[in-house]
C-alpha atoms as an extended CHARMM CRD file, in Angstrom:
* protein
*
       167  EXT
         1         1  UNK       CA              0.0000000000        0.0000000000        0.0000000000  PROA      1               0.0000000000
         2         2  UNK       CA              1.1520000000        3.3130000000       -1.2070000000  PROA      2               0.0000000000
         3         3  UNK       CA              2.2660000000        5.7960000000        1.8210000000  PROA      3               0.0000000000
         4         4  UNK       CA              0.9200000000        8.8270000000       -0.8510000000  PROA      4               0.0000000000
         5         5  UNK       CA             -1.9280000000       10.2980000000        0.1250000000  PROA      5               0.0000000000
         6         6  UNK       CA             -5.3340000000        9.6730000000       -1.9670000000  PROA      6               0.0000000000
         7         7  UNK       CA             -5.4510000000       12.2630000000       -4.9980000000  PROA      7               0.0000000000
         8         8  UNK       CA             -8.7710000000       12.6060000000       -6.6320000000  PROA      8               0.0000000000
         9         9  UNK       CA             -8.8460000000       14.6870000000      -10.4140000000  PROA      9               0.0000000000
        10        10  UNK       CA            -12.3230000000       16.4000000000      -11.0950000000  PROA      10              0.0000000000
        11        11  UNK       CA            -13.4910000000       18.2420000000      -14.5700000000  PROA      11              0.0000000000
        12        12  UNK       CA            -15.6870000000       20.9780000000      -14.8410000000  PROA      12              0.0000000000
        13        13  UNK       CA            -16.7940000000       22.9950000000      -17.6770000000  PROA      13              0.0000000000
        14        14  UNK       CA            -19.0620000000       26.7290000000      -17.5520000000  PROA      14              0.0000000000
        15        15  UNK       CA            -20.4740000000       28.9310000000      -20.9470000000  PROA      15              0.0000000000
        16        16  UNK       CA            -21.7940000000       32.3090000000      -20.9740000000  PROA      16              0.0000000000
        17        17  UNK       CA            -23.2020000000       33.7330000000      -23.4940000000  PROA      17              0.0000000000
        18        18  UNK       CA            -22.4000000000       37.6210000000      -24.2730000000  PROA      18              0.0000000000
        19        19  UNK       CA            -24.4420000000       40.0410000000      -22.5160000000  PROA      19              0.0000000000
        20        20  UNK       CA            -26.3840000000       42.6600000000      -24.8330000000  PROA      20              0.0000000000
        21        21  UNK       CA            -24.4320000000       45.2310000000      -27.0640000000  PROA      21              0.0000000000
        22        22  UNK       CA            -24.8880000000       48.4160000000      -24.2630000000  PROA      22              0.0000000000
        23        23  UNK       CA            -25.9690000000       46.5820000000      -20.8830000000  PROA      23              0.0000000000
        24        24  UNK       CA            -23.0940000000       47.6130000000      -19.0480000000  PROA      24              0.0000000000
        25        25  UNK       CA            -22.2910000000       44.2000000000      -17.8120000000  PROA      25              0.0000000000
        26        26  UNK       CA            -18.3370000000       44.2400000000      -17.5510000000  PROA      26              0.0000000000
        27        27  UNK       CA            -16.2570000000       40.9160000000      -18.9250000000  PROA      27              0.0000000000
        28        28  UNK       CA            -14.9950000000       39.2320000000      -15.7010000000  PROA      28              0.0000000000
        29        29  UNK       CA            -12.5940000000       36.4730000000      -16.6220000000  PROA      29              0.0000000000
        30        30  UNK       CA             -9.5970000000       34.5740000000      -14.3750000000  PROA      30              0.0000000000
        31        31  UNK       CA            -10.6590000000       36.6240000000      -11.8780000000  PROA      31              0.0000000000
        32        32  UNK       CA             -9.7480000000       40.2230000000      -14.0920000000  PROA      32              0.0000000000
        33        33  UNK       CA            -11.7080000000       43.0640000000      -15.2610000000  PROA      33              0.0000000000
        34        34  UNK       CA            -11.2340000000       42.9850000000      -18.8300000000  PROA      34              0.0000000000
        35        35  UNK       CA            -12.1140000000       46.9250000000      -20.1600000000  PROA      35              0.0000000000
        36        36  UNK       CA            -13.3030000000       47.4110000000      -23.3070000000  PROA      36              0.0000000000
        37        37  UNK       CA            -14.7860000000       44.0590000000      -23.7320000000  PROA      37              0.0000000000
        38        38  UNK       CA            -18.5300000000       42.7230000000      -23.8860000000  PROA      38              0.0000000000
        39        39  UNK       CA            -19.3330000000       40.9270000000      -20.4030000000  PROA      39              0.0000000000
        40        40  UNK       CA            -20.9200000000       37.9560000000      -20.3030000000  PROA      40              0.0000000000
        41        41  UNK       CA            -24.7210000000       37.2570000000      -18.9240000000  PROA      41              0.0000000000
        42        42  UNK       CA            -25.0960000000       35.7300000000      -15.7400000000  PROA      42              0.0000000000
        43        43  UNK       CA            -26.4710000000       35.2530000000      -11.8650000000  PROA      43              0.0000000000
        44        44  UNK       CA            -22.9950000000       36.2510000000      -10.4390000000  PROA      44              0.0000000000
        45        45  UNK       CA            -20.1500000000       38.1280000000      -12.2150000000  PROA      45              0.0000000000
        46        46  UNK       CA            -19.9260000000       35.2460000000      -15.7580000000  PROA      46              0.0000000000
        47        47  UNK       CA            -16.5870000000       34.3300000000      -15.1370000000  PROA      47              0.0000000000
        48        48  UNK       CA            -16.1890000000       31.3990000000      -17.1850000000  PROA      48              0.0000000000
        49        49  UNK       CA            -12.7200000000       30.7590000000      -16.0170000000  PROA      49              0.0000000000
        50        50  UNK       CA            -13.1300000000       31.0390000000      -12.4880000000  PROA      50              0.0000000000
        51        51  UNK       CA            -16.4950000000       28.5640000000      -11.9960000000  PROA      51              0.0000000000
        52        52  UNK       CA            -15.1680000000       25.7740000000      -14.5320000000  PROA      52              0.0000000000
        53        53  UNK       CA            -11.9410000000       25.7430000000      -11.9370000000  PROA      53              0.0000000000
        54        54  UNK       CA            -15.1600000000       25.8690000000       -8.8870000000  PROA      54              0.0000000000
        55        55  UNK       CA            -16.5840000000       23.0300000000      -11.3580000000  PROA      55              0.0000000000
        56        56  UNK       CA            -13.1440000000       20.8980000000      -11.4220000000  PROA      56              0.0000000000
        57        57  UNK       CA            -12.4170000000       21.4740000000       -7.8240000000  PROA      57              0.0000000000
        58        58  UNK       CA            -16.2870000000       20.5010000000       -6.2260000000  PROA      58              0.0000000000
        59        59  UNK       CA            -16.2030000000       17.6360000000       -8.4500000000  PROA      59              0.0000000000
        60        60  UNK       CA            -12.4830000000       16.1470000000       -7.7490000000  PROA      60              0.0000000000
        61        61  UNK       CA            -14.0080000000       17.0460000000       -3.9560000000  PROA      61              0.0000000000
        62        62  UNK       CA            -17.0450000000       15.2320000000       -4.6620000000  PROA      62              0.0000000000
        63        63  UNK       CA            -19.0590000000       17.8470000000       -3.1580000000  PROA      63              0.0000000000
        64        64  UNK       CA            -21.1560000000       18.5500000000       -6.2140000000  PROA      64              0.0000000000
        65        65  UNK       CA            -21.2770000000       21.5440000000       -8.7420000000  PROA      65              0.0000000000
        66        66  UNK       CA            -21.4130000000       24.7860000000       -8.6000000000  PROA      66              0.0000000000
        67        67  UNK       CA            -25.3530000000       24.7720000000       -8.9570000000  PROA      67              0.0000000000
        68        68  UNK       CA            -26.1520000000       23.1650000000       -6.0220000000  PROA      68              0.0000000000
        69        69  UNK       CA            -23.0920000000       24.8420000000       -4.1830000000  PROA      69              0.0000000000
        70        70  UNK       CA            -24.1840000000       28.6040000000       -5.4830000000  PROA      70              0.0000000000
        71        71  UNK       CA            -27.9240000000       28.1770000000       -7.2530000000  PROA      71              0.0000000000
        72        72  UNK       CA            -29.3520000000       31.1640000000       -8.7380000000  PROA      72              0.0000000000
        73        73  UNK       CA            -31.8940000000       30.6620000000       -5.9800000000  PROA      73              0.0000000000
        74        74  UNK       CA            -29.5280000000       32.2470000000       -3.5520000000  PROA      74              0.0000000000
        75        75  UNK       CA            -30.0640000000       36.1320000000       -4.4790000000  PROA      75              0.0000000000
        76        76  UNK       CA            -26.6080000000       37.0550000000       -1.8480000000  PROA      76              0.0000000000
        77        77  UNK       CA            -24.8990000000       35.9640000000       -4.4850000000  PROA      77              0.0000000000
        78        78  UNK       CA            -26.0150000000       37.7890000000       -7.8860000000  PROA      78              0.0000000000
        79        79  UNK       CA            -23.0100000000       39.6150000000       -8.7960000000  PROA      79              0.0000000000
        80        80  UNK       CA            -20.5900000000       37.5710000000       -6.7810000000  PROA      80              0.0000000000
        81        81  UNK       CA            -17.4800000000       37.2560000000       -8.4750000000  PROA      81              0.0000000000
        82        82  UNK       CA            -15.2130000000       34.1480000000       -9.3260000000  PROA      82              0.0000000000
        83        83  UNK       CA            -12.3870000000       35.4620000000       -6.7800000000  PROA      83              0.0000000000
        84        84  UNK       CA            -14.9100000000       35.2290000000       -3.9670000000  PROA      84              0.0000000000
        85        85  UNK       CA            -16.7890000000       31.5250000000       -5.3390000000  PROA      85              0.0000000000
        86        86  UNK       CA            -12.9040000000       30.1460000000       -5.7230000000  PROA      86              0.0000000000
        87        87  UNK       CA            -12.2620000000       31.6170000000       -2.1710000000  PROA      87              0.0000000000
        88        88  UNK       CA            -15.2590000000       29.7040000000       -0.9930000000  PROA      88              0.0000000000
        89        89  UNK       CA            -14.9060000000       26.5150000000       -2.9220000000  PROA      89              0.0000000000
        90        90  UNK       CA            -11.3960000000       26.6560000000       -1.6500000000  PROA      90              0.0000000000
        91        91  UNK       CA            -13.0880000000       26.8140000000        2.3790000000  PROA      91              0.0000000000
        92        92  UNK       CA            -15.3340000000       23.6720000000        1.2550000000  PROA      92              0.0000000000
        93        93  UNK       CA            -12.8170000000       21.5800000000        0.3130000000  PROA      93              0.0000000000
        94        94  UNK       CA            -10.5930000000       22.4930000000        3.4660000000  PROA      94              0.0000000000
        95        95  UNK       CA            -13.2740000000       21.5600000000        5.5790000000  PROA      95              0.0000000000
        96        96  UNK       CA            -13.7200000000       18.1840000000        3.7220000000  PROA      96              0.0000000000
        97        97  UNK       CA             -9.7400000000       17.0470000000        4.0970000000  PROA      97              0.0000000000
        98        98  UNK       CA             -8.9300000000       18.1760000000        0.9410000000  PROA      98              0.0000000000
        99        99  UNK       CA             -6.1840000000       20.4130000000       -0.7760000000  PROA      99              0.0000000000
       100       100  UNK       CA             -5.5990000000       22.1160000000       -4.2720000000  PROA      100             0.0000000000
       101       101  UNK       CA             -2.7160000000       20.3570000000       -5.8470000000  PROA      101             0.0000000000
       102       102  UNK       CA             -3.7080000000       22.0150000000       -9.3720000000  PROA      102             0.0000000000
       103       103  UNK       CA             -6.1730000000       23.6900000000      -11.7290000000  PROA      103             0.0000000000
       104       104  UNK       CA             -6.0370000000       24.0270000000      -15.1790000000  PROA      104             0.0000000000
       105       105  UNK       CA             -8.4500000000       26.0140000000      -17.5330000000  PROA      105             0.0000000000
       106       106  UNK       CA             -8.7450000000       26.0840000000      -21.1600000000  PROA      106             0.0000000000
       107       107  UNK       CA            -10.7220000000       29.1260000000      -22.0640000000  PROA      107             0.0000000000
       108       108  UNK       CA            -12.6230000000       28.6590000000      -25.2860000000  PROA      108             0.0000000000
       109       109  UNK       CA            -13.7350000000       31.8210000000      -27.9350000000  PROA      109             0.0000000000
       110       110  UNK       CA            -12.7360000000       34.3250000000      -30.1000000000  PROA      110             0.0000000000
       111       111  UNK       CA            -11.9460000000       37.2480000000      -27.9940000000  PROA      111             0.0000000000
       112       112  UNK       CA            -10.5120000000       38.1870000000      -25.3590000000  PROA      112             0.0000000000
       113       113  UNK       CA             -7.0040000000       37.3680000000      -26.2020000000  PROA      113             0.0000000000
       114       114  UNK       CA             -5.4670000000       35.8000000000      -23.5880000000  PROA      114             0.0000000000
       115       115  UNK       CA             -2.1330000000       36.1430000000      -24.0310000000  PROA      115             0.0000000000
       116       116  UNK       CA             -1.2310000000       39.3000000000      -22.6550000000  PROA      116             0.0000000000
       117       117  UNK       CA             -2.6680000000       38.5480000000      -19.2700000000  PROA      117             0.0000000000
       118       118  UNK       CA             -2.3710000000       35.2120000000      -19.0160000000  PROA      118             0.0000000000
       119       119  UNK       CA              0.0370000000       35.0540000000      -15.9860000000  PROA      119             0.0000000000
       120       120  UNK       CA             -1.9070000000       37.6780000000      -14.4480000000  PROA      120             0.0000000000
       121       121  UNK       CA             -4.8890000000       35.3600000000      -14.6670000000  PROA      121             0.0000000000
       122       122  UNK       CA             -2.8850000000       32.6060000000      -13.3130000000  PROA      122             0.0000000000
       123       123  UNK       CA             -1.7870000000       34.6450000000      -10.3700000000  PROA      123             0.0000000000
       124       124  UNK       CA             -5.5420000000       36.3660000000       -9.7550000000  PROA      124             0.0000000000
       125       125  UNK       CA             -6.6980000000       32.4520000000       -9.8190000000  PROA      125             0.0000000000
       126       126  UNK       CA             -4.0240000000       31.1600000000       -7.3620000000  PROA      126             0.0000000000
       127       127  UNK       CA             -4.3150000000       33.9180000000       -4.9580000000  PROA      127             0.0000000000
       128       128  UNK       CA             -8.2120000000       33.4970000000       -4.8990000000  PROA      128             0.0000000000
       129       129  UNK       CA             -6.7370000000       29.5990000000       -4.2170000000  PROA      129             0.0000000000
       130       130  UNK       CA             -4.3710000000       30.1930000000       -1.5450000000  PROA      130             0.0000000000
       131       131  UNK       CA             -1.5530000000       29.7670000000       -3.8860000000  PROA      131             0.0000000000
       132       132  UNK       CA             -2.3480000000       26.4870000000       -5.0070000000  PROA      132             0.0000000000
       133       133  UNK       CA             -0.6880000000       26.1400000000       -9.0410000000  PROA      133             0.0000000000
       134       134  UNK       CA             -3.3940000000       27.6950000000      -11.7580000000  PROA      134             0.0000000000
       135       135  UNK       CA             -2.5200000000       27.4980000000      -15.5710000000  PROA      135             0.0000000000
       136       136  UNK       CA             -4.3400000000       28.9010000000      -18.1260000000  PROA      136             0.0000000000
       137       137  UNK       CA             -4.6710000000       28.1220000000      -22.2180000000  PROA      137             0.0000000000
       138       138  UNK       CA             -7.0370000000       29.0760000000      -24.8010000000  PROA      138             0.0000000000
       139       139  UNK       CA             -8.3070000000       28.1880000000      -28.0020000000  PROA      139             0.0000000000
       140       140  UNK       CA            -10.6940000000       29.3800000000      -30.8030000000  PROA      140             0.0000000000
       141       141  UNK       CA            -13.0090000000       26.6350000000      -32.7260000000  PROA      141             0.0000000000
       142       142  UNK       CA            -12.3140000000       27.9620000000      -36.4340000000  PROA      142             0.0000000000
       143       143  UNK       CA            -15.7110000000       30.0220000000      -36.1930000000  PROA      143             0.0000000000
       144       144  UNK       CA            -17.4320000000       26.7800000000      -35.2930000000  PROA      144             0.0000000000
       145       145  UNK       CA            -20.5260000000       26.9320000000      -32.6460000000  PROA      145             0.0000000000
       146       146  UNK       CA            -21.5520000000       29.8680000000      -30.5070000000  PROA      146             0.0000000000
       147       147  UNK       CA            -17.9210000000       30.2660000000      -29.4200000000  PROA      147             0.0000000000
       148       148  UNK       CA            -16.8150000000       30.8520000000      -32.5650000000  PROA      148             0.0000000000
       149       149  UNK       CA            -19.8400000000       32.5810000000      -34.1630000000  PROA      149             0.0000000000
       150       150  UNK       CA            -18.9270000000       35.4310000000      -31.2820000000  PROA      150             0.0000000000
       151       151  UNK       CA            -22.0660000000       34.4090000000      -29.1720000000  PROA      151             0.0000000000
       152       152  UNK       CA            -20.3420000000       33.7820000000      -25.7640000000  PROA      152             0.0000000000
       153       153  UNK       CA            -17.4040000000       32.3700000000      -23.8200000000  PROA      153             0.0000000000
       154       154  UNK       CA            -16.8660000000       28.6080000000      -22.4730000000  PROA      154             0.0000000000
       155       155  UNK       CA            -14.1230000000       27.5730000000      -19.9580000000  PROA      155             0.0000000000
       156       156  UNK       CA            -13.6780000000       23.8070000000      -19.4430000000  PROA      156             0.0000000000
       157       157  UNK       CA            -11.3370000000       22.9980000000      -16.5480000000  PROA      157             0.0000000000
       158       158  UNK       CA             -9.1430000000       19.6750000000      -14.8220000000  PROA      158             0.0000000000
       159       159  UNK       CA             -8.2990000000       20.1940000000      -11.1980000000  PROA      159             0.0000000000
       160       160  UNK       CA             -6.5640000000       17.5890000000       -8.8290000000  PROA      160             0.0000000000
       161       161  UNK       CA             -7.0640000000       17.8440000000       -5.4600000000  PROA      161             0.0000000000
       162       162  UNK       CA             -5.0220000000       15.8090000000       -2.2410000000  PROA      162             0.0000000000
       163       163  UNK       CA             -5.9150000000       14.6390000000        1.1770000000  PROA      163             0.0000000000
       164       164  UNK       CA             -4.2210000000       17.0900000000        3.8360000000  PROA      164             0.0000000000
       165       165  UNK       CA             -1.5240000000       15.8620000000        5.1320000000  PROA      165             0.0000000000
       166       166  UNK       CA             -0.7380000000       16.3270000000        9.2700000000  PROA      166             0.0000000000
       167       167  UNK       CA              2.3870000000       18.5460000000        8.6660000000  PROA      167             0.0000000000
């Protein structure tokens, strides 16, 4: 028997589709403000990177997803934003025995470009996660499905997750 302690790996995927040319909705993504882009539609803040990493982590915790975790039926949080449901998730799997070993995201659509801020992301997403390692990729789909026909963002996510040790 292995002395290592159990590891459990969980996916998680969240979309959001654009929010209305004029609403004023701001694009929150990897836990940044991203100015001068169209924000995404949604209960809380739309951060597609931030709840498929609360996805990933709830399910590699086995404590569900973030609908029954945060349901739109909870009206304390409408607006809340990924920092705060990453700090939270974070606080649930704690409590279970559990600790972030990793999260990776792969952001999905045409804009914005990630690039420039992706170790910014990375860092916004760790700190929200007590450090714990965040990377984060993206892709376009070749102008295939409502990614790529401009209609909203998707974030798909792995995350691995530990027992805590004594130490």
């Amino acid at each position: 028997m292995s002395s290592q302690p159990p590891c459990r790996v969980g996916t998680g995927v969240d979309v959001h589709a654009y929010a209305a040319e004029g609403s004023g909705r701001v694009l929150m993504l990897g836990c940044l403000e991203w100015p001068g882009e169209r924000g995404t539609e949604g209960h809380s803040d739309g951060d597609v990177a931030a709840h498929a990493a609360c996805n990933a982590l709830l399910s590699a915790g086995g404590l569900g997803d973030l609908g029954a975790v945060f349901g739109t039926d909870r009206p304390e949080l409408a607006g809340a934003s990924g920092e705060h449901l990453l700090r939270h998730v974070l606080s649930l799997l704690s409590a279970a025995g559990w600790q972030v070993g990793n999260v990776a995201v792969q952001l999905v659509g045409n804009r914005p470009r990630v690039g420039p801020r992706r170790a910014e992301m990375e860092a916004a997403m760790s700190a929200a996660l007590d450090g714990a390692a965040v990377s984060v990729t993206a892709a376009t789909t070749d102008g295939l499905g409502f990614t790529g026909r401009g209609e909203g963002l998707a974030g798909i996510a792995t995350a691995l997750v530990h027992a805590r040790g004594d130490d």
